[in-house]
N, CA, C and O atoms as CSV, one atom per row, in Angstrom:
chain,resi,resn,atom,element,x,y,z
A,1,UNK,N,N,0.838,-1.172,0.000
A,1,UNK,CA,C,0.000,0.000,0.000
A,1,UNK,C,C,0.885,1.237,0.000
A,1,UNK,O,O,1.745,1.250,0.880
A,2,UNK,N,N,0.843,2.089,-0.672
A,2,UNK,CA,C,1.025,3.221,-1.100
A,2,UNK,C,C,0.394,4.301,-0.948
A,2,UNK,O,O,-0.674,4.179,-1.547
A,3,UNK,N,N,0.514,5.833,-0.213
A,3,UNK,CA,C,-0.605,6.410,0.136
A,3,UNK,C,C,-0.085,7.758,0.505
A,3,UNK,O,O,0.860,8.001,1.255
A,4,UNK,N,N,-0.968,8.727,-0.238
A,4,UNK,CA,C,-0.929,10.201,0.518
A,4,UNK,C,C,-2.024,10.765,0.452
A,4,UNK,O,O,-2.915,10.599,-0.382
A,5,UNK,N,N,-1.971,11.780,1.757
A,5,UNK,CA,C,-3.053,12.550,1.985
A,5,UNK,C,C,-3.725,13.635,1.059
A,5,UNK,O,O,-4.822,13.750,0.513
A,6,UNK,N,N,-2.089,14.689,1.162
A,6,UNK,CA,C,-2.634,16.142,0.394
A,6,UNK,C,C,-1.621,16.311,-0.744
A,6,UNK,O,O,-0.556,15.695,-0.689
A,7,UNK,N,N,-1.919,17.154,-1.815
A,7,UNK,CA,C,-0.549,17.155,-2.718
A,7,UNK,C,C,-0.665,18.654,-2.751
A,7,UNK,O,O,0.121,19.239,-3.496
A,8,UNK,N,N,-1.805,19.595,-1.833
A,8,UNK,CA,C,-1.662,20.638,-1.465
A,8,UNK,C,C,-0.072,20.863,-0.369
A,8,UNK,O,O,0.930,21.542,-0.593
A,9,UNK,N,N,-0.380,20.082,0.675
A,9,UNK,CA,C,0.658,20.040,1.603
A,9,UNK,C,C,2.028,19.410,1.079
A,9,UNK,O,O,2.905,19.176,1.911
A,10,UNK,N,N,2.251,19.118,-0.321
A,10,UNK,CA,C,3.668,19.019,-0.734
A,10,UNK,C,C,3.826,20.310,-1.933
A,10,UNK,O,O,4.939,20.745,-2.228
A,11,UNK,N,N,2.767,20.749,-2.456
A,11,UNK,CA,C,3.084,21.919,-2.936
A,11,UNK,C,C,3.598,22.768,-2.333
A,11,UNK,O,O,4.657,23.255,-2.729
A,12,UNK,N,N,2.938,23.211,-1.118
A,12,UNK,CA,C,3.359,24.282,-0.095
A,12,UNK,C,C,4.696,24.435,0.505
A,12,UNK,O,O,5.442,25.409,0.604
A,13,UNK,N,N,4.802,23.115,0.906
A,13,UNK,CA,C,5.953,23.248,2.051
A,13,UNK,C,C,7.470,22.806,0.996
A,13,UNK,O,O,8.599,22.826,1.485
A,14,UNK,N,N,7.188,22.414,-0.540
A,14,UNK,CA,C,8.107,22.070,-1.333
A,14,UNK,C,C,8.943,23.313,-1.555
A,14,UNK,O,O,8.331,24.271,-2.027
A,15,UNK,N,N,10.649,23.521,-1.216
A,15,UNK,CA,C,11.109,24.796,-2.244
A,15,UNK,C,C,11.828,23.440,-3.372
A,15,UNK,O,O,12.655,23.891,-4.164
A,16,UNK,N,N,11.650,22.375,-3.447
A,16,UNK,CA,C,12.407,22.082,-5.020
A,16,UNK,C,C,11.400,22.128,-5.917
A,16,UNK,O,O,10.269,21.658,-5.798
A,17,UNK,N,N,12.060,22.957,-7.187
A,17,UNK,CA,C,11.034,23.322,-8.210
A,17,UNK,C,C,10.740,21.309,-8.592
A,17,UNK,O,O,9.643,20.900,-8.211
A,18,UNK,N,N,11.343,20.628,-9.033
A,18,UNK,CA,C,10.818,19.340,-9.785
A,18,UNK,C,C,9.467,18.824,-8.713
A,18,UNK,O,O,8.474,18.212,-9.106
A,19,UNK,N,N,9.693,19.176,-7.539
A,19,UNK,CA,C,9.125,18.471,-6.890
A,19,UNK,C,C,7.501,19.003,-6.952
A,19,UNK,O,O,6.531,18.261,-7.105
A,20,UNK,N,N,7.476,20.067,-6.838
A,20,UNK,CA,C,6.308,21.187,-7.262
A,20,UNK,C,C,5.660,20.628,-8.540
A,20,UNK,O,O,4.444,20.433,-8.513
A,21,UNK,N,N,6.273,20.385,-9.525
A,21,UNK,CA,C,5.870,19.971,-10.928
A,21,UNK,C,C,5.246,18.531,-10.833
A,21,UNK,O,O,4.259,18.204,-11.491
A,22,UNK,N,N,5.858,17.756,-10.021
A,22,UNK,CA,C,5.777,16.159,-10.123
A,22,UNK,C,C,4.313,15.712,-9.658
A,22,UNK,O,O,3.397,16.459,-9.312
A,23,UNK,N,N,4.309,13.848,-9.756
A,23,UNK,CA,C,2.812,13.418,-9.928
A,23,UNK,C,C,2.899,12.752,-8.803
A,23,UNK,O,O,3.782,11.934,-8.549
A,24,UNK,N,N,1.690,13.173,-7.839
A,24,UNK,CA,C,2.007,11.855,-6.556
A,24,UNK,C,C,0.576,11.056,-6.939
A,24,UNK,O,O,-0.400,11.400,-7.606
A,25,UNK,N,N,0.943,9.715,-6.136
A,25,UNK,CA,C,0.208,8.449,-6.944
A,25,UNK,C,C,0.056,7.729,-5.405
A,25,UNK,O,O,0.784,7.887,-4.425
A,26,UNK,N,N,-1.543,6.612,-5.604
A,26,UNK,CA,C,-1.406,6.840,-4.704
A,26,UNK,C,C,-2.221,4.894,-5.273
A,26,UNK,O,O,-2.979,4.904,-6.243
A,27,UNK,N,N,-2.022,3.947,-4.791
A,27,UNK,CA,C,-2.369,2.772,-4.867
A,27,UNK,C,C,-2.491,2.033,-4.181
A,27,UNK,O,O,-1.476,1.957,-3.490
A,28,UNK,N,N,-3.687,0.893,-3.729
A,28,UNK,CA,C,-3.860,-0.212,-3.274
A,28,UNK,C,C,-4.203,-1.340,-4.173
A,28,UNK,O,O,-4.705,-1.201,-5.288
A,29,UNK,N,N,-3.798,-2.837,-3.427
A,29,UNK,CA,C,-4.062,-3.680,-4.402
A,29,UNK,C,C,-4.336,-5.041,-3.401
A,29,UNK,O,O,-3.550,-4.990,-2.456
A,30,UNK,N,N,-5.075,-6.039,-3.345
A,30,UNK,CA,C,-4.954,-6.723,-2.731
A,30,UNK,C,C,-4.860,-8.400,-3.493
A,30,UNK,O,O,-5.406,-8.449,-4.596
A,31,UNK,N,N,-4.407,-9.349,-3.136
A,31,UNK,CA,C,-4.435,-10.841,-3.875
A,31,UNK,C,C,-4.502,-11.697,-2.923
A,31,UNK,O,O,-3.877,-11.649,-1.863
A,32,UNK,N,N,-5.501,-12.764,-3.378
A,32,UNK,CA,C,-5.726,-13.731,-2.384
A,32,UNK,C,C,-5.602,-15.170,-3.277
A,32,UNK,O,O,-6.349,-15.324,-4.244
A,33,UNK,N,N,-4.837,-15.984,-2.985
A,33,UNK,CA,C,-5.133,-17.309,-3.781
A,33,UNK,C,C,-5.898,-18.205,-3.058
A,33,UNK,O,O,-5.908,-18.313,-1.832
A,34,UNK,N,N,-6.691,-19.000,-4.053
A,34,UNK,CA,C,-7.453,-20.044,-3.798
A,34,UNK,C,C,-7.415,-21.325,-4.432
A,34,UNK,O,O,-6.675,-21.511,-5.399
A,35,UNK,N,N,-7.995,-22.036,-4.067
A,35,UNK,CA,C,-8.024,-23.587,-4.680
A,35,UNK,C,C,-8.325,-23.740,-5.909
A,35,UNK,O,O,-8.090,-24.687,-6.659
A,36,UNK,N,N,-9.017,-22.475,-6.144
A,36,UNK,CA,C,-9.556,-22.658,-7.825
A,36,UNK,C,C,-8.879,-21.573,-8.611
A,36,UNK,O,O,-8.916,-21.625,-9.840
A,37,UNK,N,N,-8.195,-20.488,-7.927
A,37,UNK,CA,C,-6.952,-19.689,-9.082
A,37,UNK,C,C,-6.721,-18.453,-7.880
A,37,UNK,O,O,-6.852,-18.586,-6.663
A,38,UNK,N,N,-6.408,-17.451,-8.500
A,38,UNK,CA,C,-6.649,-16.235,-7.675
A,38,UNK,C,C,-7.090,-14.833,-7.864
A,38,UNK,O,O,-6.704,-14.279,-8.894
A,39,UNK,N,N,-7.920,-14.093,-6.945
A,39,UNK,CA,C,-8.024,-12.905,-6.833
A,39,UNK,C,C,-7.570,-11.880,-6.519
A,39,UNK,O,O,-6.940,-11.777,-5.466
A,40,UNK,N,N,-7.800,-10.677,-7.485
A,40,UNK,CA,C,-6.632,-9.609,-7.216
A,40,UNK,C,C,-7.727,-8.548,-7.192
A,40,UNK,O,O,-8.620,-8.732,-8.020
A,41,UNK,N,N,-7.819,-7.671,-6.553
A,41,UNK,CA,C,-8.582,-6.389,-6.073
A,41,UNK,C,C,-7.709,-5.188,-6.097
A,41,UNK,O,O,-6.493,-5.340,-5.986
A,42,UNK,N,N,-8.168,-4.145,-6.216
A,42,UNK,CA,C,-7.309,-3.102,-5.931
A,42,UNK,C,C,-7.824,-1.597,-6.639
A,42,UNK,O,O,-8.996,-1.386,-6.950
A,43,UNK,N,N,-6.993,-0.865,-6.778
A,43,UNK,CA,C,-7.321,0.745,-7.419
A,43,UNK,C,C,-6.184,1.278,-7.429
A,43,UNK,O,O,-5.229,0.573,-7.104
A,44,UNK,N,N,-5.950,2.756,-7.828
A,44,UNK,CA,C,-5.095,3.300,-8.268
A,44,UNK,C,C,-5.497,4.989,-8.080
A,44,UNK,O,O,-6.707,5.178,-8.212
A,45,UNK,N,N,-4.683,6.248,-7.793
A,45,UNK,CA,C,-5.204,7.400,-7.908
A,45,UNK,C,C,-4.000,8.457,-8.541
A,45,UNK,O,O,-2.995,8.415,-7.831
A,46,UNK,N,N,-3.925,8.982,-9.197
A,46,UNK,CA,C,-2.956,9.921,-9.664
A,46,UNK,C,C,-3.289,11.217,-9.742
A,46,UNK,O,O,-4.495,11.435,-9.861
A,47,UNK,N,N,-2.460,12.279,-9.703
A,47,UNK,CA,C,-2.394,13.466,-9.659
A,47,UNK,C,C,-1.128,14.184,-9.359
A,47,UNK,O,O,-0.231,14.029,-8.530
A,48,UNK,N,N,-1.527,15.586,-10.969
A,48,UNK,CA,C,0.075,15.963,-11.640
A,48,UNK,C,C,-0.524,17.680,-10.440
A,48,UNK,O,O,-1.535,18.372,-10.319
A,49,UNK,N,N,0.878,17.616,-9.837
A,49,UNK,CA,C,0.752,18.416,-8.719
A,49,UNK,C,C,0.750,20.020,-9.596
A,49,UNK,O,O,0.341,21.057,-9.074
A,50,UNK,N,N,1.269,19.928,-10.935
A,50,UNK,CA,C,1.441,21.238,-11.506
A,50,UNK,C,C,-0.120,22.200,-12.005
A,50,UNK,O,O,-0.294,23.419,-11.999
A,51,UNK,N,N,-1.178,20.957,-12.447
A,51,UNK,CA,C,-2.538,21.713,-12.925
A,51,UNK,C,C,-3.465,20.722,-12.259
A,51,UNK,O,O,-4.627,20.645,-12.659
A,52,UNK,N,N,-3.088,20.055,-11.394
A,52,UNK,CA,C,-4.496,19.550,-10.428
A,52,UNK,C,C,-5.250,18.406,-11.436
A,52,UNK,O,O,-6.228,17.976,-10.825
A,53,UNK,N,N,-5.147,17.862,-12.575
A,53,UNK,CA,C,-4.905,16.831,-12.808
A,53,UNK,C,C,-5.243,15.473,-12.218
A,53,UNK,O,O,-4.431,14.671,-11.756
A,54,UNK,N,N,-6.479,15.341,-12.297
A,54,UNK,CA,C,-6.770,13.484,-11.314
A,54,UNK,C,C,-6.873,12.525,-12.026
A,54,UNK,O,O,-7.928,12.732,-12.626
A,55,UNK,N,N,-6.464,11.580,-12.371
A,55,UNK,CA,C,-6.798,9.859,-12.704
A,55,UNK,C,C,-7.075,8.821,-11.593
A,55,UNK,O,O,-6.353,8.442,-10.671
A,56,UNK,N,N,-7.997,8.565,-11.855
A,56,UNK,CA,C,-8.377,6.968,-10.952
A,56,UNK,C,C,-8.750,6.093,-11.603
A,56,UNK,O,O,-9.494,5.920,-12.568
A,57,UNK,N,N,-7.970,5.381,-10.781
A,57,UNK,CA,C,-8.785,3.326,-11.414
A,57,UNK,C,C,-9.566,2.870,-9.934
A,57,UNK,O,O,-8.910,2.780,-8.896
A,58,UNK,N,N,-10.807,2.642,-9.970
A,58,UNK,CA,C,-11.257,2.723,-9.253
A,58,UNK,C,C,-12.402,1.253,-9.232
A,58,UNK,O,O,-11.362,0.710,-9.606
A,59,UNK,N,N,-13.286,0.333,-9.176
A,59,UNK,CA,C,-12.323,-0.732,-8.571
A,59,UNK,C,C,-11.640,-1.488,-9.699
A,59,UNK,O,O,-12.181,-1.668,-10.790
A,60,UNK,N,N,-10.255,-1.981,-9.340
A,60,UNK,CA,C,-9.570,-3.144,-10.106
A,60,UNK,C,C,-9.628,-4.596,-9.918
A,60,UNK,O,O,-8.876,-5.094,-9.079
A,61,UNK,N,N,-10.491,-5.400,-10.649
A,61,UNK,CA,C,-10.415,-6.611,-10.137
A,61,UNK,C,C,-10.256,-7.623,-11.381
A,61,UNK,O,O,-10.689,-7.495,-12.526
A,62,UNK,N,N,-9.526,-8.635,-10.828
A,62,UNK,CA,C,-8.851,-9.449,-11.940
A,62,UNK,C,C,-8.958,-11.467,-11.026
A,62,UNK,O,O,-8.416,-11.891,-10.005
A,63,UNK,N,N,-9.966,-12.211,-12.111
A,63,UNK,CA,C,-9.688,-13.698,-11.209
A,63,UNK,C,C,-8.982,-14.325,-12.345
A,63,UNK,O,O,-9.373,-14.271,-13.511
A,64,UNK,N,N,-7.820,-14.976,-11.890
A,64,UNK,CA,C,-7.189,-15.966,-12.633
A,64,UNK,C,C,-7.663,-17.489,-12.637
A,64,UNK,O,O,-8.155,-17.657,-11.521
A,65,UNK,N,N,-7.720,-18.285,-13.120
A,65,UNK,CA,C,-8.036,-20.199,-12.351
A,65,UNK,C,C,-6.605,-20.358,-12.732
A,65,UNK,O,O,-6.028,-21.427,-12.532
């Protein structure tokens, strides 16, 4: 798991310019195997800290046998 709160509060308190510009990302994923294959759950959230910018994958689910 992967995770942040604000990308206000890394704008602010950032003085490196790249860092100001950059994308914080933010992901969960979970997998469980079973007798008959396995399950994978999860999501995804992105955002480019320069124009506010959101992507989500929102739910991800995948069964293998």
């Amino acid at each position: 798991m992967d995770f942040a709160t604000s990308a206000r509060v890394i704008e602010r308190n950032s003085i490196d310019p790249y860092l100001q510009t950059a994308t914080l990302r933010s992901s969960l994923n979970f997998n469980k195997q079973f007798d008959w294959g396995t399950l994978s759950a999860g999501g995804s959230r992105s955002q480019n800290l320069s124009d506010g910018l959101v992507q989500q994958e929102l739910p991800s689910l995948q069964i293998t046998p």
